[in-house]
C-alpha positions as CSV (number, residue, x, y, z in Angstrom):
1,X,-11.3,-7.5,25.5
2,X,-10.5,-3.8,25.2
3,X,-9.4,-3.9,29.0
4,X,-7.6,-7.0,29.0
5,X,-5.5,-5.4,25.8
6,X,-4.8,-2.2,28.0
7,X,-3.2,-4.4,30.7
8,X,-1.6,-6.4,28.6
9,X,0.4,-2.9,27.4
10,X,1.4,-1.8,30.8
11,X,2.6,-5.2,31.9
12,X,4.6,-5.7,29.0
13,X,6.4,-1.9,29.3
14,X,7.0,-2.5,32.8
15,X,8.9,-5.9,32.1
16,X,10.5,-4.6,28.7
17,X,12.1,-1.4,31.2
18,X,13.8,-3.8,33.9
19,X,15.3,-6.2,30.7
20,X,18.6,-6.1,29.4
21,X,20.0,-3.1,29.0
22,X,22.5,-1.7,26.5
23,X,23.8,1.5,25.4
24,X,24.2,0.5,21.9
25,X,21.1,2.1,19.7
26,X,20.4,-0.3,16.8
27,X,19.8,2.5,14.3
28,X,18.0,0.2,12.0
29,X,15.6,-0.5,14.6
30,X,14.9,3.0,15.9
31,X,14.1,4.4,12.3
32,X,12.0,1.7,11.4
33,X,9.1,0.7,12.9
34,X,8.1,-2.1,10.6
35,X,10.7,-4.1,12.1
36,X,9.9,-7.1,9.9
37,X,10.0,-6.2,6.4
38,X,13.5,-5.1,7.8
39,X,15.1,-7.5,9.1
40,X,12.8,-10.7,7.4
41,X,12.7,-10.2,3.9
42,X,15.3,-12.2,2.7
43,X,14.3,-14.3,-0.4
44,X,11.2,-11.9,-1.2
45,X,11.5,-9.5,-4.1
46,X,11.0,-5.8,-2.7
47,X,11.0,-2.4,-4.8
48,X,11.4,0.6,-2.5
49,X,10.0,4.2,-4.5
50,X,12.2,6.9,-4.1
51,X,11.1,10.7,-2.8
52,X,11.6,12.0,-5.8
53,X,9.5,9.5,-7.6
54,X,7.2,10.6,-5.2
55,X,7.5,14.0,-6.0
56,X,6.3,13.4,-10.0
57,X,2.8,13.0,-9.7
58,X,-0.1,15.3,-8.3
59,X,-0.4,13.9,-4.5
60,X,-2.6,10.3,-4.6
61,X,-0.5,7.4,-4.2
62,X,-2.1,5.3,-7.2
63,X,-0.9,7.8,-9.6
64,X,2.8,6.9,-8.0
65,X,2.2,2.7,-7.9
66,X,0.8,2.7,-11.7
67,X,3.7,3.9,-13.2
68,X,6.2,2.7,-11.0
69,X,5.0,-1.4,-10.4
70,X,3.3,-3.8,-11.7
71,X,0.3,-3.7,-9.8
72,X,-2.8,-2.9,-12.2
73,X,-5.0,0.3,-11.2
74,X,-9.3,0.2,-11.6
75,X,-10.4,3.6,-11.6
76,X,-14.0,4.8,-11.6
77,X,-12.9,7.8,-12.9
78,X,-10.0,10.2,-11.9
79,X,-9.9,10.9,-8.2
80,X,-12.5,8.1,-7.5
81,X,-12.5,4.4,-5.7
82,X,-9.4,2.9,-6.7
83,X,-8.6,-0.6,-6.5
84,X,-5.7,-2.8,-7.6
85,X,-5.1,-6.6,-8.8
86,X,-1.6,-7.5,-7.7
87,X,-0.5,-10.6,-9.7
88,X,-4.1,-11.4,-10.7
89,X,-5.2,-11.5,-7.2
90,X,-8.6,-9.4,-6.0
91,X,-8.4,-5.8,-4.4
92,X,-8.9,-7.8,-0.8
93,X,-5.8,-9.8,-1.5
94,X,-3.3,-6.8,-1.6
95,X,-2.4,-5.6,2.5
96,X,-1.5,-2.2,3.0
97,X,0.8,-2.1,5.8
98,X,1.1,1.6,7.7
99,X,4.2,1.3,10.2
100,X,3.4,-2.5,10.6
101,X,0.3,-2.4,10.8
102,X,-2.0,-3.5,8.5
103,X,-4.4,-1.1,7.5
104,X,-7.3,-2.7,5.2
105,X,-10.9,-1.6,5.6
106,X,-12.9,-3.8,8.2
107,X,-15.8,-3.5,6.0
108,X,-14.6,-4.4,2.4
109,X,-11.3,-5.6,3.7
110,X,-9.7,-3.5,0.5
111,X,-7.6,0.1,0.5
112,X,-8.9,2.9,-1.5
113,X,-5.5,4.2,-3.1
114,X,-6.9,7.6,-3.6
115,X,-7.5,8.3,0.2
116,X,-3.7,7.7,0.6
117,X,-1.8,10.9,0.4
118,X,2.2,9.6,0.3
119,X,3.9,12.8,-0.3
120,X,4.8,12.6,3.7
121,X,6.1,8.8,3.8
122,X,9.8,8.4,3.9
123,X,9.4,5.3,2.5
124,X,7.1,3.5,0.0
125,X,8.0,-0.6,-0.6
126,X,6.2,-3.0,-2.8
127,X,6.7,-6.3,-1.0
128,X,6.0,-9.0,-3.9
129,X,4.5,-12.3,-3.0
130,X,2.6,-14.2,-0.2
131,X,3.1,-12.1,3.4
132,X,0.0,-13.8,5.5
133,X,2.3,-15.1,8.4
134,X,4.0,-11.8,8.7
135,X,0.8,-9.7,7.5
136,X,-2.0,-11.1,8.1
137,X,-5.5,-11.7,6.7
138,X,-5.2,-9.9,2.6
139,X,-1.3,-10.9,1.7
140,X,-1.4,-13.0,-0.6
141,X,-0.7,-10.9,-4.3
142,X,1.6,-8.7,-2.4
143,X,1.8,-5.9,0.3
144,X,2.5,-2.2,0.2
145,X,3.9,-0.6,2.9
146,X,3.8,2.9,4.3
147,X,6.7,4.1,6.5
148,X,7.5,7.4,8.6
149,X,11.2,8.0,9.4
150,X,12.4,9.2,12.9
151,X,15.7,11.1,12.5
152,X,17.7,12.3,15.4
153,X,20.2,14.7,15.6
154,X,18.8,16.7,12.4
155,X,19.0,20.2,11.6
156,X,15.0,21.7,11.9
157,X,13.8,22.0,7.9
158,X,10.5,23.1,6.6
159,X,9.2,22.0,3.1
160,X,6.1,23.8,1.5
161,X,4.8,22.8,-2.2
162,X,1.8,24.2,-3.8
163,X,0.5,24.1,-7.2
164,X,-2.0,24.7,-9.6
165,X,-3.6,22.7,-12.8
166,X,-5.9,21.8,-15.1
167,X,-9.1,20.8,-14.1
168,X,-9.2,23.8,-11.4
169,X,-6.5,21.4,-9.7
170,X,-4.7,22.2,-6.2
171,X,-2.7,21.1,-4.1
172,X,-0.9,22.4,-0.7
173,X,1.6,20.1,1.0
174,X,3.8,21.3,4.6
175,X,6.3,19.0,5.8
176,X,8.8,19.8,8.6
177,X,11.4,18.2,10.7
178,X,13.5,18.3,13.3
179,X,16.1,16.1,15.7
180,X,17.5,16.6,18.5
181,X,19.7,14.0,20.6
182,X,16.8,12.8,22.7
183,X,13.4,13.9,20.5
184,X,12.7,13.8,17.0
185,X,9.4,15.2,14.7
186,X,7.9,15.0,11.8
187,X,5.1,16.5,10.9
188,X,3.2,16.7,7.3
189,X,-0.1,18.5,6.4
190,X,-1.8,18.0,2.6
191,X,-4.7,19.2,0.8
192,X,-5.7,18.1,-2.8
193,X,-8.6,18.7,-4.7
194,X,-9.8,19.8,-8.1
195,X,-13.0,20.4,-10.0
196,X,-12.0,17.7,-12.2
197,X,-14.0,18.1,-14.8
198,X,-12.0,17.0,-17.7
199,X,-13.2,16.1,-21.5
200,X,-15.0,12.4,-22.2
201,X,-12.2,12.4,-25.4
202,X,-14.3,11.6,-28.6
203,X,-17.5,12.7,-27.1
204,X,-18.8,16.1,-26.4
205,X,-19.1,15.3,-22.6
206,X,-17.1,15.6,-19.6
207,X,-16.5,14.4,-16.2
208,X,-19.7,16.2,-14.7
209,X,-19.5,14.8,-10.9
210,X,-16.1,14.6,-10.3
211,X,-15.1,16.9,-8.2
212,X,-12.7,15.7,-4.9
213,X,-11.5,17.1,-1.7
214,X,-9.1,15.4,0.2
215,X,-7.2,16.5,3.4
216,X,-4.5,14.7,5.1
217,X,-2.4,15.0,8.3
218,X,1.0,12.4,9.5
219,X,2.5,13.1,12.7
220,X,5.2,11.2,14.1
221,X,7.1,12.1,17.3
222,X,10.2,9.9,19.1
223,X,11.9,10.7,22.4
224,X,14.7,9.1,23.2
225,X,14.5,9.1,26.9
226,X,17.5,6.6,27.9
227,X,20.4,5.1,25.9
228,X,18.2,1.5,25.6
229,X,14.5,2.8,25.4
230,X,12.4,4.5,22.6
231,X,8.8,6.2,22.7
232,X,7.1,6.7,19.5
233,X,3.9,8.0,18.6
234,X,2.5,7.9,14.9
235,X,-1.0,9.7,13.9
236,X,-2.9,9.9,10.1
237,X,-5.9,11.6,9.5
238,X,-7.7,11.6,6.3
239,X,-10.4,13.4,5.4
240,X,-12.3,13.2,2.0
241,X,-15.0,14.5,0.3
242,X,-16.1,13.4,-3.4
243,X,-18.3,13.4,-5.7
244,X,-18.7,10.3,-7.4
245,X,-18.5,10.4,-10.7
246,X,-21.3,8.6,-13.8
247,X,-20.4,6.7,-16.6
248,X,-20.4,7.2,-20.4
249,X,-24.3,6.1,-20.6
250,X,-26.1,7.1,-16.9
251,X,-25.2,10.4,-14.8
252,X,-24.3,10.8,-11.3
253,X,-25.3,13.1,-8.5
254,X,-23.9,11.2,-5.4
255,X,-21.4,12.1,-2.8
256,X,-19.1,9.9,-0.5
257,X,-17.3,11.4,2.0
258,X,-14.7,9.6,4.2
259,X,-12.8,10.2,7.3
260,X,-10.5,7.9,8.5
261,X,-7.7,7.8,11.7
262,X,-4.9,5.9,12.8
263,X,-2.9,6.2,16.2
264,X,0.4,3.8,16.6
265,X,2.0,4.0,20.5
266,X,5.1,1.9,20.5
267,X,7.8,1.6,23.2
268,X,11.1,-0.2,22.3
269,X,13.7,-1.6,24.3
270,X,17.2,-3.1,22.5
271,X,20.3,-4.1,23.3
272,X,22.8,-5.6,21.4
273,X,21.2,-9.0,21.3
274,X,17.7,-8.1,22.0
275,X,15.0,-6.3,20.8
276,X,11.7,-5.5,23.0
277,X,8.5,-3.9,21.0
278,X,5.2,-3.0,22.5
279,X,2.1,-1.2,20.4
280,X,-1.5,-0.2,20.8
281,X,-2.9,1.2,17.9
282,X,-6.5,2.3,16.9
283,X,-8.2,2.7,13.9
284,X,-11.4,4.0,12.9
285,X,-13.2,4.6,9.3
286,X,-16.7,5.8,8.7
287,X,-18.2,7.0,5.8
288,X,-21.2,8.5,4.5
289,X,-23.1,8.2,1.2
290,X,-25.3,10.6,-0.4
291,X,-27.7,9.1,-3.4
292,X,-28.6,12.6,-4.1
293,X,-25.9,15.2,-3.0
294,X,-28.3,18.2,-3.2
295,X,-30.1,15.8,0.1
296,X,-29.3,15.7,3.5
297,X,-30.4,11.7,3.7
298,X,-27.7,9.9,3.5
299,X,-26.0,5.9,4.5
300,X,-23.3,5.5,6.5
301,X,-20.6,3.0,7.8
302,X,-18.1,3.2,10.7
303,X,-15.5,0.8,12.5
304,X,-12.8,0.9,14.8
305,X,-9.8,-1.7,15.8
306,X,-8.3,-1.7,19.0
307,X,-4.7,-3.4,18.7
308,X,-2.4,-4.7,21.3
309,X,1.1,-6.2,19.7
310,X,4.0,-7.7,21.4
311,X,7.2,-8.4,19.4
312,X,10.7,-9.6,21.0
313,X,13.0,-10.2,18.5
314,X,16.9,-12.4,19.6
315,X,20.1,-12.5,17.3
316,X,22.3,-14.7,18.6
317,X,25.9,-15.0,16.3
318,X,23.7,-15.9,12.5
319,X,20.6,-16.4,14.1
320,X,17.5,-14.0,14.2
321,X,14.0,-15.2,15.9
322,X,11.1,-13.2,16.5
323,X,8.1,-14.2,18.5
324,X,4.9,-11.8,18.3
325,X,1.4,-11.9,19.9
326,X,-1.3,-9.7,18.7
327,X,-4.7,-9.0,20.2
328,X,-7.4,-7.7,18.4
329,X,-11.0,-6.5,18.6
330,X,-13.0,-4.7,16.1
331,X,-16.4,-3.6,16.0
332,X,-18.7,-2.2,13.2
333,X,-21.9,-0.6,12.5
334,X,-23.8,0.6,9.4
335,X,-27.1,1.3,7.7
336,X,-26.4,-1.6,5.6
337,X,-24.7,-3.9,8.2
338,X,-25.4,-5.5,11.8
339,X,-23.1,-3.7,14.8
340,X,-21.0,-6.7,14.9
341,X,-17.7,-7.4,16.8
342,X,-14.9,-9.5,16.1
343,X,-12.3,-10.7,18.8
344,X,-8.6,-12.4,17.4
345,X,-5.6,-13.5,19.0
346,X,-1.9,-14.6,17.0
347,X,0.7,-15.9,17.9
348,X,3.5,-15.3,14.8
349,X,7.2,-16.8,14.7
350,X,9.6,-16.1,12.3
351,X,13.3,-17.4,12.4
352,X,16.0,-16.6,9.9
353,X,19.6,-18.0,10.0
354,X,22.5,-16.7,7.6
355,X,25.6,-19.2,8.1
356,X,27.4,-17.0,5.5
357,X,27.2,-13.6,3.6
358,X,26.8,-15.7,0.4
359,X,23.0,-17.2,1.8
360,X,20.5,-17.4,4.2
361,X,17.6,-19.1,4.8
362,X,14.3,-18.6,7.0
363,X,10.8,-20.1,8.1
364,X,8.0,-18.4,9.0
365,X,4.2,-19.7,10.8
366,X,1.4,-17.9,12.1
367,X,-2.0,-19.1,14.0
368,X,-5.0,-16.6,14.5
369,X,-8.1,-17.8,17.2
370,X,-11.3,-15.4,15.5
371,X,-14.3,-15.2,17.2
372,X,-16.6,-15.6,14.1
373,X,-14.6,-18.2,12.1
374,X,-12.0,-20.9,12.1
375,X,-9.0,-19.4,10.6
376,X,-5.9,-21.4,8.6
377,X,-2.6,-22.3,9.8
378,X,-0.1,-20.7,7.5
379,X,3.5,-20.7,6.8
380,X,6.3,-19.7,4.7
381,X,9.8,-20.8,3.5
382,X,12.6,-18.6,1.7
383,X,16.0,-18.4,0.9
384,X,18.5,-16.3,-0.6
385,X,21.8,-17.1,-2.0
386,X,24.6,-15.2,-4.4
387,X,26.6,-17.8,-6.5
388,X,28.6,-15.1,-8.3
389,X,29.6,-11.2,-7.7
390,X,26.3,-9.9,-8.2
391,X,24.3,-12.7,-9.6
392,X,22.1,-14.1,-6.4
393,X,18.7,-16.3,-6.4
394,X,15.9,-16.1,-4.2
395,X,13.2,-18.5,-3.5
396,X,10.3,-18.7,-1.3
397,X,6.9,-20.4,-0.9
398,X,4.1,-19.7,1.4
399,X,0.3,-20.8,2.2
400,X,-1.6,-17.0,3.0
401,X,-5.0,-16.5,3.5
402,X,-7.9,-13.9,3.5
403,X,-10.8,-13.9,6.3
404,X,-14.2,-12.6,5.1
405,X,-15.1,-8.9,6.0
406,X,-18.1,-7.6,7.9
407,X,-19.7,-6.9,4.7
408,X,-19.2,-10.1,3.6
409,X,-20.7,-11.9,7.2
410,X,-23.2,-9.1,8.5
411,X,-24.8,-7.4,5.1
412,X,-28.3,-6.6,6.3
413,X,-30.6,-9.0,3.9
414,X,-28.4,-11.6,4.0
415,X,-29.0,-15.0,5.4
416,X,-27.2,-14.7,8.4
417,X,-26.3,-19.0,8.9
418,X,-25.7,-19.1,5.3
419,X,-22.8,-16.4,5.2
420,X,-21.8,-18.0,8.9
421,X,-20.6,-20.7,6.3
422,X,-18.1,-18.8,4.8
423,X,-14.5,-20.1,5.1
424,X,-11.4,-18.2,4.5
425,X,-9.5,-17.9,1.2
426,X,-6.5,-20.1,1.2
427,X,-4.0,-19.6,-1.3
428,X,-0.6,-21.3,-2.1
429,X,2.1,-19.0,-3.3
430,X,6.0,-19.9,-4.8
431,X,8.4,-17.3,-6.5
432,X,11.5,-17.8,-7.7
433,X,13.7,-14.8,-8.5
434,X,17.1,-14.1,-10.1
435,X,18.6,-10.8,-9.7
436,X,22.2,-9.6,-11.1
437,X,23.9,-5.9,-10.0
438,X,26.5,-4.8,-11.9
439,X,28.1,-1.2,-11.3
440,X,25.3,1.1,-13.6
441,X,22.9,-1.4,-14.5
442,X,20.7,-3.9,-12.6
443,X,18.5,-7.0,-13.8
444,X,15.7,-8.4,-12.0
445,X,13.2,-11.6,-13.5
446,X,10.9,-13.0,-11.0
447,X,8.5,-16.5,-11.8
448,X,5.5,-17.0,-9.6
449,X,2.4,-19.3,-9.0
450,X,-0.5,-18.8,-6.7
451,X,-3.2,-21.3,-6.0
452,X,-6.5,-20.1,-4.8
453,X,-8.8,-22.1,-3.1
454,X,-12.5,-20.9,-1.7
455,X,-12.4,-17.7,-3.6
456,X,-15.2,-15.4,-1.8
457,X,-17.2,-13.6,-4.4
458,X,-20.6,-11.5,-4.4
459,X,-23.0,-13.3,-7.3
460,X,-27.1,-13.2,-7.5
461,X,-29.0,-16.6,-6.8
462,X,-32.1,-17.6,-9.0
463,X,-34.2,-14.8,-7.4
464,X,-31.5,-11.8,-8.4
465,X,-30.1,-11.4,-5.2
466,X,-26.9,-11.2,-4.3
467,X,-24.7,-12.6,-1.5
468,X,-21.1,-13.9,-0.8
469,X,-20.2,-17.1,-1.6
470,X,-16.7,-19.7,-2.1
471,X,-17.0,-20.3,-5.3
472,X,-13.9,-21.4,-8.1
473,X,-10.3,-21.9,-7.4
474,X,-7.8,-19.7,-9.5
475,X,-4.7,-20.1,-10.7
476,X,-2.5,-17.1,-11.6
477,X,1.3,-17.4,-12.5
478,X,3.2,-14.8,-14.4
479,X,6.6,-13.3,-14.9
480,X,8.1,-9.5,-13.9
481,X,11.3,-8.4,-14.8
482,X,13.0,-4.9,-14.0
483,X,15.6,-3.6,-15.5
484,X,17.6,0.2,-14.6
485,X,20.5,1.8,-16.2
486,X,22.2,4.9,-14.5
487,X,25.1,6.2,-15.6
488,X,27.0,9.8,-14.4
489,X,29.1,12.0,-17.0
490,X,30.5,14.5,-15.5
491,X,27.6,16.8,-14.5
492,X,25.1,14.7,-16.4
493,X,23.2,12.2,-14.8
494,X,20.8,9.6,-16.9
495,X,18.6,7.2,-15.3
496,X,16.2,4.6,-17.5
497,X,13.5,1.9,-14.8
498,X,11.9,-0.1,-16.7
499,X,9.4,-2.7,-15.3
500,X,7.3,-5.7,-16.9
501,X,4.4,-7.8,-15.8
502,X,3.0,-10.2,-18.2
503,X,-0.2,-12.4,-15.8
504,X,-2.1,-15.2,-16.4
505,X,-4.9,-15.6,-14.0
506,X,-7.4,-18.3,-14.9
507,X,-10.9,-19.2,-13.0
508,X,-10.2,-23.0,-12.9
509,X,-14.3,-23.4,-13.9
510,X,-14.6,-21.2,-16.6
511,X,-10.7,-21.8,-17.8
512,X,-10.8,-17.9,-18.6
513,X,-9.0,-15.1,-17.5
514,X,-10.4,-13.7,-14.8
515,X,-11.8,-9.7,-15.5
516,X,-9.9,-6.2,-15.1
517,X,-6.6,-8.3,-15.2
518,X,-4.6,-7.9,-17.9
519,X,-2.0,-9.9,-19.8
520,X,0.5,-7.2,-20.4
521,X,1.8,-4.2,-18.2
522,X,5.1,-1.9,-19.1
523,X,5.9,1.0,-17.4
524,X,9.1,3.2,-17.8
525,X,10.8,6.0,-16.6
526,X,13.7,7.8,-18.2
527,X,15.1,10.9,-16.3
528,X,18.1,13.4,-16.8
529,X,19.5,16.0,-14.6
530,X,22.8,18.4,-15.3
531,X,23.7,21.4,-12.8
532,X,20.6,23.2,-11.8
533,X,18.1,21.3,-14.5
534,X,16.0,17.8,-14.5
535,X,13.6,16.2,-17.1
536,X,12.0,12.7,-17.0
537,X,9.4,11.0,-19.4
538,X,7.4,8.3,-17.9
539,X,5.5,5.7,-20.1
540,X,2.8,3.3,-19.2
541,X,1.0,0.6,-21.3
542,X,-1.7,-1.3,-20.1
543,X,-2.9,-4.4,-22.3
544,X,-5.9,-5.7,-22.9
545,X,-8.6,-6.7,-20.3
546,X,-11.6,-8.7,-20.2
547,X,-14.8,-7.0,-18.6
548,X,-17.1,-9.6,-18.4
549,X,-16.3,-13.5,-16.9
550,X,-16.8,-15.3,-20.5
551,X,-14.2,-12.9,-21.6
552,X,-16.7,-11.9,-24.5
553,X,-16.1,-8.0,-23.5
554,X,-13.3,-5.9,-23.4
555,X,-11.6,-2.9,-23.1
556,X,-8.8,-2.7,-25.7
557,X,-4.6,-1.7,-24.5
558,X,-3.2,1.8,-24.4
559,X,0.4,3.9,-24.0
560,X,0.2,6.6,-21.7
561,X,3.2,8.9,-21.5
562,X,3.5,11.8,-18.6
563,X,6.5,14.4,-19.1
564,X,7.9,16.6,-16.2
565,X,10.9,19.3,-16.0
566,X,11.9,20.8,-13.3
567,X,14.5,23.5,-12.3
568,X,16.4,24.5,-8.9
569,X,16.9,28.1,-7.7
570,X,20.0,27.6,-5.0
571,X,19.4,29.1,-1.8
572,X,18.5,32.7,-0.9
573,X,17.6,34.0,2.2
574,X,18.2,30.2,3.1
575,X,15.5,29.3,0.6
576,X,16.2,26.9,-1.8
577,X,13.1,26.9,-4.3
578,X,12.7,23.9,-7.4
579,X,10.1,24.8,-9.7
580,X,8.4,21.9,-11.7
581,X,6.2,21.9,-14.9
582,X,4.5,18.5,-15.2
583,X,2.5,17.4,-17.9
584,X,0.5,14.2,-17.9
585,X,-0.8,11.9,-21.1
586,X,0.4,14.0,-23.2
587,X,-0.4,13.1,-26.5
588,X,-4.3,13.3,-25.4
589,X,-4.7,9.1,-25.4
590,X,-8.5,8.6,-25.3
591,X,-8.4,5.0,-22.2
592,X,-10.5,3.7,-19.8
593,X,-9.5,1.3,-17.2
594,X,-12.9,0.6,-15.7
595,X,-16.2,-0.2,-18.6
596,X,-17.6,3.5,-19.6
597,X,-15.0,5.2,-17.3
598,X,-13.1,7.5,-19.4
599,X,-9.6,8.9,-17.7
600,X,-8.4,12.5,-18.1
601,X,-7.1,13.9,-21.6
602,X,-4.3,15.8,-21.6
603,X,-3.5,18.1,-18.4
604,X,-0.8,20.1,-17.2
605,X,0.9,20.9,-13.8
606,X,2.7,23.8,-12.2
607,X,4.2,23.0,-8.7
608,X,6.5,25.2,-6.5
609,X,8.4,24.0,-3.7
610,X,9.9,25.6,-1.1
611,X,12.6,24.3,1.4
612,X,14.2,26.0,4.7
């Protein structure tokens, strides 16, 4: 399989480099390598967070999604495992997309949010909604993507931003960039850790075993070498080390540390009219476990994916139609799990057609042969449409799915024909959205449904063990709105996001809401800036959530508010320097968002960044 990929690579550069040929460079195209959330989107709701949203929290990109979106965070303690729901859905029903490429764990087929380091992304989107056909295996509450730029003809800058904090807190970021007519760079190096051992509020404890180290590297390099054809090369390395931290009632002493890599090759070929895109990627995770830190015995898991993708995407006059065919083989290995290997083909079409600027329409399917299962047809509908200045509607629908992970087929225990049984999650997804832009204000209110059928879940049998099973359908269907205000006086600027989620997400057995999702989320961000000076004031409240399935157990709502200023020094010696003072949860809330998990108290921030 790996050599038939390899082949597959060369033979599809060498026809891609006799096709047409045009001297027009499709900016869109060369800047972006997720090509799809691009150019078929229409009808999907998408929030995009800016750099300098970025920029307000410590480094980790949960800390940016939790008060920025409506996707709930479960923390087992600052700096720990962090998992999400998106609309209700499960932690492996949330895709993280990295250039395209979707990026989910082969083992638990989830993302830990605090081994993703996003101060080096250009871009962060939330992409709301079903994205199976596009996506893959995981897209069903939503995707969130992670996107390196490639600038040419750009001046060479170098960013450097350190700071210190609470909690013997850290953290060293480098970025620089450069562009010339033919090659372009960029290049980001992070390090983040603290001793983190902040006060249980209400107690006379504290966070004994939390201490994290985490290390990141992007690299992303484009060379332009004729007026129709574009190299790239994109690279992440993450490296963590933490220790994980106890609870309110039991203690820790273990240890988890990560590494994880990702290599994207892609060579383009456009024209006008066409579009050419061929990528081989690999990615790898291990880990390693430590029950007892002060040990050298420890458990351990590894993978690595081997991906071959072809893409051609034709616009002809309103038209757009993209075929793709992806090869993929994975293998795994574990104290814990069978060395395993998984072989899958897909073929993906996705055609969109806008007979005017007032609407458009498109219609996606996808089909995936696996080795070690049977997986779904899908497919998805959506359209977009603006029936007054500003006032447009979107609508789509969509049947996703989510394939079992290694952990869930190979566990080592398990009986191997029962978990063979397994099926794949389906779920059925529609969204309606209205959205209305006016010059400083903008509304947004989306409706949505998702029907899950063969959920896969870990319960014990009679005999207290536990294994994966399809158990009950859910049904989840909520509401979001966003609203912003911006307005400019003079040198003043004022800027006020504010986002809602309210989610009901019901096992269809039980008819209760299904745990660690919560009714009610609010988060808002009011920020000001005049000449040389910026403040903001962010707010978060979390409602309640139920802990246990008959809903008997709870942990009860909370307001969170995190404060920043910052200030700009202009330029000397071609340094231009902006100081920030952040402070987070300021008024000392006492929360948890995972049973006997308690979050930081109060803690406060000094950051220095340097650009030349």
């Amino acid at each position: 399989m790996r050599h038939i990929i390899i082949i597959l690579f060369a033979c599809s550069a060498i026809n891609t480099s006799i096709g047409q040929s045009d001297s027009v460079i499709i900016l869109k195209e060369v800047i972006l390598s997720d090509s799809k959330l691009l150019e078929f989107s229409d009808g999907i709701k998408i929030n995009q967070i800016k750099d300098s949203v970025l920029d307000q929290s410590s480094g980790m990109l949960t800390d940016n999604l939790q008060f920025n979106s409506p996707i709930y965070f479960k923390q087992n303690g600052y700096g720990m495992i962090s998992s999400v729901s998106f609309r209700g859905t499960s932690a492996q029903q949330t895709a993280v997309v990295w250039n395209g490429i979707n990026i989910n764990s082969q083992l638990t087929g989830q993302t830990d949010f605090n081994t993703v380091m996003a101060q080096n992304m250009e871009e962060v989107k939330i992409r709301s909604g079903g994205g199976s056909t596009q996506y893959g295996t995981g897209a069903i509450g939503g995707s969130i993507h992670l996107n390196q730029h490639l600038n040419f003809n750009s001046s060479f800058v170098n960013e450097l931003d350190f700071g210190f904090g609470s909690f013997e807190t850290s953290r060293t970021f480098y970025k620089a960039t450069y562009g010339s007519q033919k090659f372009s760079i960029n290049l980001g190096l992070g390090y983040l850790g603290s001793k983190n051992d902040y006060k249980y509020l209400g107690t006379s404890k504290k966070n004994e075993n939390g201490a994290f180290s985490n290390k990141n590297l992007d690299l992303a390099l484009g060379w332009l070498f004729s007026s129709s054809n574009l190299f790239k090369f994109y690279h992440n390395t993450f490296n963590g080390d933490r220790d994980l931290s106890g609870t309110l009632t039991a203690p820790s002493n273990d240890n988890y540390q990560d590494l994880n890599t990702r290599s994207l090759l892609e060579w383009m070929h456009f024209g006008k009219q066409q579009v050419h895109r061929t990528k081989l990627a690999y990615i790898s995770e291990r880990y390693r476990f430590f029950n007892n830190k002060e040990s050298d015995q420890f458990s351990f898991g590894r993978s690595g994916s081997l991906l071959f993708n072809y893409d051609y995407l034709f616009r002809f006059k309103n038209w757009k139609v993209n075929g793709i065919f992806e090869a993929n083989q994975v293998s795994a290995k574990g104290s814990s799990i069978n060395a395993v290997a998984r072989d899958r083909l897909s073929a993906i079409m996705l055609l969109v057609h806008t007979p005017s600027k007032k609407f458009s329409y498109g219609f996606n399917v996808r089909k995936d042969w696996v080795s070690d299962y049977d997986s779904p047809f899908v497919v998805a509908l959506h359209l977009e449409t603006q029936l007054l200045k500003g006032y447009r509607i979107r609508l789509n629908a969509s049947k996703n799915y989510r394939i079992p992970t290694f952990n869930d087929l190979y566990w080592k225990g398990l009986k191997v024909d029962d978990n063979m049984k397994l099926v794949p999650e389906t779920a059925l997804q529609a969204e309606l959205g209205q959205s209305f832009l006016a010059k400083n204000f903008s509304v947004d209110v989306t409706g949505f449904y998702i029907a899950t059928k063969d959920l896969i879940q870990w319960r014990p049998d009679s005999s207290g063990t536990w294994s994966p099973n399809n158990v009950n359908d859910v049904t989840q269907y909520g509401l979001e709105l966003d609203l912003e205000f911006h307005k400019k006086i003079g040198k003043h600027r004022f800027n006020f996001k504010n986002g809602y989620a309210y989610t009901k997400a019901t096992d269809n057995l039980m008819q209760k809401q299904l745990i660690y999702v919560p009714y009610h989320k609010y988060n808002s961000t009011f920020s000001y800036t005049v000449n040389k000076w910026g403040a903001y004031v962010q707010a978060l409240y979390q409602g309640e959530i139920f802990t246990t399935t008959d809903n008997k157990q709870n942990l009860p709502d909370y307001l969170l508010f995190n404060a920043g200023i910052t200030y700009r020094i202009d330029q000397k010696w071609g340094i231009t320097t902006n100081v920030k003072l952040l402070v987070n949860n300021f008024t000392n809330t006492n929360y948890q968002n995972v049973a006997f998990r308690p979050m930081p108290n109060r803690n406060i921030h000094l950051n220095l960044n340097l650009k030349l």
